[in-house]
PDB file of N, CA, C and O in Angstrom, chain B, residues numbered from 101:
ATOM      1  N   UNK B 101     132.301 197.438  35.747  1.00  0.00           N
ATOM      2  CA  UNK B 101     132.362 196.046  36.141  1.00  0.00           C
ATOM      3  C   UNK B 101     130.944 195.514  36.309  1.00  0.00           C
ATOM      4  O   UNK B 101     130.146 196.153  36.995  1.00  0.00           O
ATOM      5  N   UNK B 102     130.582 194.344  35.700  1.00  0.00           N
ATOM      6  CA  UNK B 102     129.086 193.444  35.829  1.00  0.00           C
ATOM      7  C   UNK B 102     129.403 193.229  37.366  1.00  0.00           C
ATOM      8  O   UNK B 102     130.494 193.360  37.922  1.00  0.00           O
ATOM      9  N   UNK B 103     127.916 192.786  38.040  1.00  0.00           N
ATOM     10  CA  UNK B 103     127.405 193.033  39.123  1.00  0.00           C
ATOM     11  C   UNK B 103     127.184 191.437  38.582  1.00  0.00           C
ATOM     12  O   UNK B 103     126.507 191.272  37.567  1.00  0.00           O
ATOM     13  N   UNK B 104     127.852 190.104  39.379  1.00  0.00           N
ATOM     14  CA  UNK B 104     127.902 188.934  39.680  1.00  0.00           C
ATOM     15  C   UNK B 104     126.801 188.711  40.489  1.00  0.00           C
ATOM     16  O   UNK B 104     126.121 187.771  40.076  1.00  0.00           O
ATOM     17  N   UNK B 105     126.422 189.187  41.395  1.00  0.00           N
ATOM     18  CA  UNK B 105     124.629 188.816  43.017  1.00  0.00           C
ATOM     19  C   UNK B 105     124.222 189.361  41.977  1.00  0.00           C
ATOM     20  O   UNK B 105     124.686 190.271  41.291  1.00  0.00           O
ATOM     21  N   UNK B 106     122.693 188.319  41.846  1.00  0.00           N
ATOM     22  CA  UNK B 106     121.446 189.218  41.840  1.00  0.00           C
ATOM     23  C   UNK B 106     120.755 188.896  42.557  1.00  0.00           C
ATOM     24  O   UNK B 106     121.103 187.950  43.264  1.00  0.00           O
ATOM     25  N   UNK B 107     119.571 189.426  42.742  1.00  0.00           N
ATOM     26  CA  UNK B 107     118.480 189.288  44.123  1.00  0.00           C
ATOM     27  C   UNK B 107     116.986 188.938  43.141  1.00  0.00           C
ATOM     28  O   UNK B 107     116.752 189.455  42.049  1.00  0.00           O
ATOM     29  N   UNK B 108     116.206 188.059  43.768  1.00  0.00           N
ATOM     30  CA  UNK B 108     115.127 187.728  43.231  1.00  0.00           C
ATOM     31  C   UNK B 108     114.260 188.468  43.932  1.00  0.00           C
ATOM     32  O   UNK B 108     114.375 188.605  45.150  1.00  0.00           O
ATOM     33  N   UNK B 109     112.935 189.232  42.959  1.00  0.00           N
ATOM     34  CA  UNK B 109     112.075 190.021  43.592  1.00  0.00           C
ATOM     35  C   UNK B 109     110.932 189.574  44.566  1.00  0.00           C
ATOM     36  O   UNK B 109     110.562 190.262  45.517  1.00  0.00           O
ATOM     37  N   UNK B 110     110.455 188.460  44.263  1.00  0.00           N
ATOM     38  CA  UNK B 110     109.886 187.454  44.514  1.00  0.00           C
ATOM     39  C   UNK B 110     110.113 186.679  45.966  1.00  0.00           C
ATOM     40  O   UNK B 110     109.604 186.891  47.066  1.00  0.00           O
ATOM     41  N   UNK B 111     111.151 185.624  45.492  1.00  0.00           N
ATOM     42  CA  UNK B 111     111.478 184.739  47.178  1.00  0.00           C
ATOM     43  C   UNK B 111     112.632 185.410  47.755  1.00  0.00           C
ATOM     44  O   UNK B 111     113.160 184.847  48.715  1.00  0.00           O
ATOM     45  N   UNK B 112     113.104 186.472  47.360  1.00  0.00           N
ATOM     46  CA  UNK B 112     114.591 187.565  47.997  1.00  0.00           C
ATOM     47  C   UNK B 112     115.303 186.914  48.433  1.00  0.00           C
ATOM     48  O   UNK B 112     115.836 187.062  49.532  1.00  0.00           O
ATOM     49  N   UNK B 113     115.582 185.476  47.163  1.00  0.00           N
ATOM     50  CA  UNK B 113     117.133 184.735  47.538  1.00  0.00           C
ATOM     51  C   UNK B 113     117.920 185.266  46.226  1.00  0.00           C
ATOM     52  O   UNK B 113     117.419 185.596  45.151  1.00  0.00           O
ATOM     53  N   UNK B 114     119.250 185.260  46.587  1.00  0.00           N
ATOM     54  CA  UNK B 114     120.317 186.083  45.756  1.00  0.00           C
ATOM     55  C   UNK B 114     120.550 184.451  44.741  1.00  0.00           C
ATOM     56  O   UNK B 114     120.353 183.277  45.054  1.00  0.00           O
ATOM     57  N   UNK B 115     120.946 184.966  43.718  1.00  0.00           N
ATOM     58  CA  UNK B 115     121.873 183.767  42.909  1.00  0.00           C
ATOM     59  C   UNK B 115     122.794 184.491  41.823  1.00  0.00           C
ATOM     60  O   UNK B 115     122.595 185.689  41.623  1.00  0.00           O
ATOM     61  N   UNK B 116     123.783 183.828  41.119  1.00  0.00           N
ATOM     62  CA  UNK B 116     124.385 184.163  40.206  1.00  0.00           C
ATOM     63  C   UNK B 116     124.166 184.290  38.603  1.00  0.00           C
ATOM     64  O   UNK B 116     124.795 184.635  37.602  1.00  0.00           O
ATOM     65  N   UNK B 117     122.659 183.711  39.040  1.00  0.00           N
ATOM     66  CA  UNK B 117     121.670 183.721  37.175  1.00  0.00           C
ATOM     67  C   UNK B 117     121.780 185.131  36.579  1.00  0.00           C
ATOM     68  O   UNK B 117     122.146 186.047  37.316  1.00  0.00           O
ATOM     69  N   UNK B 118     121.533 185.325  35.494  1.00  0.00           N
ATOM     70  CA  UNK B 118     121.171 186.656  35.319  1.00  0.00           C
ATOM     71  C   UNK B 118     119.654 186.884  34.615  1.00  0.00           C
ATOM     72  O   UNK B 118     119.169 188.015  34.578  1.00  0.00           O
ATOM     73  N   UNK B 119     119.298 186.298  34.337  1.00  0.00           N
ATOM     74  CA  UNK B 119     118.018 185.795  33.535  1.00  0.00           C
ATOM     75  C   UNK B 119     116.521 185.386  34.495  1.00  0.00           C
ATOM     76  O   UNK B 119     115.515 185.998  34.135  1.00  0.00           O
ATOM     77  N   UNK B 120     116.391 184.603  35.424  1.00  0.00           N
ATOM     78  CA  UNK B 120     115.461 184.334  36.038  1.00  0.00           C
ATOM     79  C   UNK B 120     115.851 183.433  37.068  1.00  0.00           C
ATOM     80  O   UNK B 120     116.694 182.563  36.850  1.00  0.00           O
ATOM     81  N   UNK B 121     115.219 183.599  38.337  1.00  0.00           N
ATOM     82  CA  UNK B 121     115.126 182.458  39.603  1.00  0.00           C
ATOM     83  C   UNK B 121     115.420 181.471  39.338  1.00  0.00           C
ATOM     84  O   UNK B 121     114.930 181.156  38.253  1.00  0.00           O
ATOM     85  N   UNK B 122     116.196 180.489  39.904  1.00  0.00           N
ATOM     86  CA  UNK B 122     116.511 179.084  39.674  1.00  0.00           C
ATOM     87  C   UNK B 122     115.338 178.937  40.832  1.00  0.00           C
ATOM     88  O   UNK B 122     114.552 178.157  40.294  1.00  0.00           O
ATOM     89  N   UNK B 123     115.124 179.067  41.344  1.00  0.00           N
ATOM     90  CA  UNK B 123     114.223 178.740  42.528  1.00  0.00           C
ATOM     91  C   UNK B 123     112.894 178.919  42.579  1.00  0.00           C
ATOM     92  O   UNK B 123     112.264 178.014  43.126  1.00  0.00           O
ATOM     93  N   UNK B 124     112.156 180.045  42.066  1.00  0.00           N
ATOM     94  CA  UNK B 124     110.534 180.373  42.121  1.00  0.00           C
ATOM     95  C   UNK B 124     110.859 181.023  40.447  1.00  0.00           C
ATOM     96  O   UNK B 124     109.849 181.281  39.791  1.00  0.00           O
ATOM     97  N   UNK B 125     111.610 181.164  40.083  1.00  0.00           N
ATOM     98  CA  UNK B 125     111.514 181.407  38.375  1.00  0.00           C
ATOM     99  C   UNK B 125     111.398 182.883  38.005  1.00  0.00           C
ATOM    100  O   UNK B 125     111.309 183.230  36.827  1.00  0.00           O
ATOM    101  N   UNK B 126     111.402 183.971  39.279  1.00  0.00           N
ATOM    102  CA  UNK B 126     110.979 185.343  39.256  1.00  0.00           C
ATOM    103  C   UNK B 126     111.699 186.239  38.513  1.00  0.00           C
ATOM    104  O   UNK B 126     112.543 185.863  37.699  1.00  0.00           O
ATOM    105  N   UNK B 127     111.341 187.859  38.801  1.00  0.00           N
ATOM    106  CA  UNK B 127     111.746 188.585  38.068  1.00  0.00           C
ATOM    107  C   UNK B 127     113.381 188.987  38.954  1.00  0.00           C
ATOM    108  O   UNK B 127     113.380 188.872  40.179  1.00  0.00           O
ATOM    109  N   UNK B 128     114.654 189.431  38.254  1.00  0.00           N
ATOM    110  CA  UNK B 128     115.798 189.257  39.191  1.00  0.00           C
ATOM    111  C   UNK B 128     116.250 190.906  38.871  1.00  0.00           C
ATOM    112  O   UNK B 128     115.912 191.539  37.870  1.00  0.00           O
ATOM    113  N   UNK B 129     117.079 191.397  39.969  1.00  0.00           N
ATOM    114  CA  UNK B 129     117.347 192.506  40.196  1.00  0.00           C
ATOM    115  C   UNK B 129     118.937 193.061  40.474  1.00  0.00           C
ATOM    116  O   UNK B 129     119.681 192.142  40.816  1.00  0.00           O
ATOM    117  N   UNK B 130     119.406 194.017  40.414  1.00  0.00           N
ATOM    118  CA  UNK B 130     120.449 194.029  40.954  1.00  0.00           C
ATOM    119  C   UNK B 130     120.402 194.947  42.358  1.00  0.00           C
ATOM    120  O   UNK B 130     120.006 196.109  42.457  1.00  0.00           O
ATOM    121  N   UNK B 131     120.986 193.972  43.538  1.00  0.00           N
ATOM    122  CA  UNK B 131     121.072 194.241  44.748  1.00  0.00           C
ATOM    123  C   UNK B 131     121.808 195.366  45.549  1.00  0.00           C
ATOM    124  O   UNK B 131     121.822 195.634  46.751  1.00  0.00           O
ATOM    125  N   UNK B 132     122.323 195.845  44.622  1.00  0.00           N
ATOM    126  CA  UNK B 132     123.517 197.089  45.189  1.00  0.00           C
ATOM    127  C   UNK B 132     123.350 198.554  44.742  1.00  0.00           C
ATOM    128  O   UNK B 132     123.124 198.830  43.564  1.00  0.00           O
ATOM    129  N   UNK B 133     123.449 199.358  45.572  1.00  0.00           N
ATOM    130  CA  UNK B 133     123.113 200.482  45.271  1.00  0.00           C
ATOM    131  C   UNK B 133     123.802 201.124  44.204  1.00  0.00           C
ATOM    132  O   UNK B 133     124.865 200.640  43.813  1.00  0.00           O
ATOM    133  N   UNK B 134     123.272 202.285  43.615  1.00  0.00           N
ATOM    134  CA  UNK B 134     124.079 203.308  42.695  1.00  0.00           C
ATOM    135  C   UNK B 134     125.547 203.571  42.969  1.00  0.00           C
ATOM    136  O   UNK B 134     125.889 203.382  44.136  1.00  0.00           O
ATOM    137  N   UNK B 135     126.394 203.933  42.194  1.00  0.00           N
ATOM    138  CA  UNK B 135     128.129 204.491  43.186  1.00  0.00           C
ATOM    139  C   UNK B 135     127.719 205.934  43.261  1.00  0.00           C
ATOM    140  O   UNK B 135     127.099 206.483  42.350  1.00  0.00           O
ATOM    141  N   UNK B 136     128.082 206.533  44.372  1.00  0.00           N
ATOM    142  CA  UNK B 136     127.761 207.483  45.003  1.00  0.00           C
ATOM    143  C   UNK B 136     129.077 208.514  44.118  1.00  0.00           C
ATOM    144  O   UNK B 136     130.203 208.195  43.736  1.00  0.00           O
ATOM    145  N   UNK B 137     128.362 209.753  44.039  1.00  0.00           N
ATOM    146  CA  UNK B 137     129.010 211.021  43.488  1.00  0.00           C
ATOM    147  C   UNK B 137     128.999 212.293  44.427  1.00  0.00           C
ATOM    148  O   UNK B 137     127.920 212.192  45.010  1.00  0.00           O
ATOM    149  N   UNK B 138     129.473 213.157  44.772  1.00  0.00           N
ATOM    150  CA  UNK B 138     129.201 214.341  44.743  1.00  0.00           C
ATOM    151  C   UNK B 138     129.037 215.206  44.023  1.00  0.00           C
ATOM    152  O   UNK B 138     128.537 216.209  44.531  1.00  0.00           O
ATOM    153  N   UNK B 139     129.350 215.253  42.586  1.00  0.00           N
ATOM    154  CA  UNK B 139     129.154 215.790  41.710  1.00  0.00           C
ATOM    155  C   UNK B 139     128.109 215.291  40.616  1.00  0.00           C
ATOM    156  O   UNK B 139     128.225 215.378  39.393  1.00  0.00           O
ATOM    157  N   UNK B 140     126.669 214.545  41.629  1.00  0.00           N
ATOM    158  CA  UNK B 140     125.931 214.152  40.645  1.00  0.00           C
ATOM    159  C   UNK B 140     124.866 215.007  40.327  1.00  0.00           C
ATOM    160  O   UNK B 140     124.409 215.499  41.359  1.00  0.00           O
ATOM    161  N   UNK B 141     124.261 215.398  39.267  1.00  0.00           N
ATOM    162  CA  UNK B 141     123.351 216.279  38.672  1.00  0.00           C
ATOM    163  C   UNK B 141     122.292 216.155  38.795  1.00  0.00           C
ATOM    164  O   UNK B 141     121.625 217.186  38.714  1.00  0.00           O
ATOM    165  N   UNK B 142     121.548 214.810  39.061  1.00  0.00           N
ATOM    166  CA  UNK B 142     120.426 214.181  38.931  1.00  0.00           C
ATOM    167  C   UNK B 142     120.164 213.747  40.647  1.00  0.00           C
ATOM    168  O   UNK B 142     119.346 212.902  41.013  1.00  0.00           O
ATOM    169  N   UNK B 143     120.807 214.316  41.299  1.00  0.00           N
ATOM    170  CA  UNK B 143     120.270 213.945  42.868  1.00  0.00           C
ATOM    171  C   UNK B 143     118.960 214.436  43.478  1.00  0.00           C
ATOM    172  O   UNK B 143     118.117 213.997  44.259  1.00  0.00           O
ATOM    173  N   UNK B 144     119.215 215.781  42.618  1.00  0.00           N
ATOM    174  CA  UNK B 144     117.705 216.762  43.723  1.00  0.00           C
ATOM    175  C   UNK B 144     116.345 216.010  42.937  1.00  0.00           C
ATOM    176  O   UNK B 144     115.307 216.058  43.597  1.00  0.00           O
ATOM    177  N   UNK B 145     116.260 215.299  41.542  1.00  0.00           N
ATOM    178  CA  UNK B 145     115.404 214.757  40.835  1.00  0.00           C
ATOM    179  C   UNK B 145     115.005 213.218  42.051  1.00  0.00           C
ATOM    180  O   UNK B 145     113.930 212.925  42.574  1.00  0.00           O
ATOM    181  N   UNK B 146     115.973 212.721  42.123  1.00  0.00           N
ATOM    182  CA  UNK B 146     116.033 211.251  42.853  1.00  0.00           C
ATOM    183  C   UNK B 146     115.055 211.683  44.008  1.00  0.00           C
ATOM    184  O   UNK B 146     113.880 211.361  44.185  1.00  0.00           O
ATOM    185  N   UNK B 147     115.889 212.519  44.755  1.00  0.00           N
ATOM    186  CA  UNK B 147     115.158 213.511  46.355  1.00  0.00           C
ATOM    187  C   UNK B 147     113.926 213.538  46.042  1.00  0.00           C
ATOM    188  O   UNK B 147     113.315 212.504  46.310  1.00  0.00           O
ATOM    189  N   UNK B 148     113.200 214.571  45.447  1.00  0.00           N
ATOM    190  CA  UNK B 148     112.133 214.891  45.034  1.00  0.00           C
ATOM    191  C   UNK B 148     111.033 213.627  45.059  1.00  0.00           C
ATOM    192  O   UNK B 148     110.084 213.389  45.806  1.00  0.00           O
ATOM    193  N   UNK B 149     111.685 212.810  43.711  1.00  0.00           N
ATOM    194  CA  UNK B 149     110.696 211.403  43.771  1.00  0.00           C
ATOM    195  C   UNK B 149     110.745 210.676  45.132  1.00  0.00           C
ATOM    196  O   UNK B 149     109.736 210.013  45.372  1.00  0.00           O
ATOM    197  N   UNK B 150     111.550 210.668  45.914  1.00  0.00           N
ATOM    198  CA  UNK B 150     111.880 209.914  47.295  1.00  0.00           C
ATOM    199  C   UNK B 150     110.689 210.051  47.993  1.00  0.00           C
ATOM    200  O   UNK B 150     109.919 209.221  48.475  1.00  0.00           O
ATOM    201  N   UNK B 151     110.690 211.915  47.932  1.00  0.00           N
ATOM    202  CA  UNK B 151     109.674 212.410  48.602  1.00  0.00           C
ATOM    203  C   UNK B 151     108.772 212.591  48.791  1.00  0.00           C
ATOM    204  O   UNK B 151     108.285 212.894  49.881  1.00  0.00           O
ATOM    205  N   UNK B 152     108.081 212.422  47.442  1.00  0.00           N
ATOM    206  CA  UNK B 152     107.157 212.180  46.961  1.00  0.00           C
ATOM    207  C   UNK B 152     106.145 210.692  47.008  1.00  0.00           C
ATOM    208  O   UNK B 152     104.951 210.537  46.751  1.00  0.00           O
ATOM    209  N   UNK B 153     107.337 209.604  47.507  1.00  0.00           N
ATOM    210  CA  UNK B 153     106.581 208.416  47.811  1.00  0.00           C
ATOM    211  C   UNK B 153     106.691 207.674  46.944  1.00  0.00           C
ATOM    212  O   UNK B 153     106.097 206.606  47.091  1.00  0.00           O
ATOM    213  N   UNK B 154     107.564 207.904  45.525  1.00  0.00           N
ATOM    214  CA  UNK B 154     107.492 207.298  44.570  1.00  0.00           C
ATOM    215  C   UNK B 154     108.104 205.388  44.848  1.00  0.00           C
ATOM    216  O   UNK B 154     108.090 204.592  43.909  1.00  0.00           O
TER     217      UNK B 154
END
């Protein structure tokens, strides 16, 4: 399912654009985290960079 919010990086107001800020014109993001697994493969990689400060 597409992710309807996005979040602007810039003035961190949400809109429904998908393309750029109606507001300061910025770069736009999606606001919601990953869906969570227990059976994901790529976690201790994620960890690592976390930890690292990335």
């Amino acid at each position: 399912m597409k992710s309807l919010l996005m979040k602007c990086i810039k003035c961190r107001r949400y809109t429904l654009q998908h393309d750029k800020c109606p507001y300061c014109g910025g770069e736009l993001k999606n606001p919601h985290p990953p869906r969570y697994s227990p059976y994901d493969k790529y976690v201790i990689y994620r960890l690592k960079a976390k930890l690292n400060g990335r």
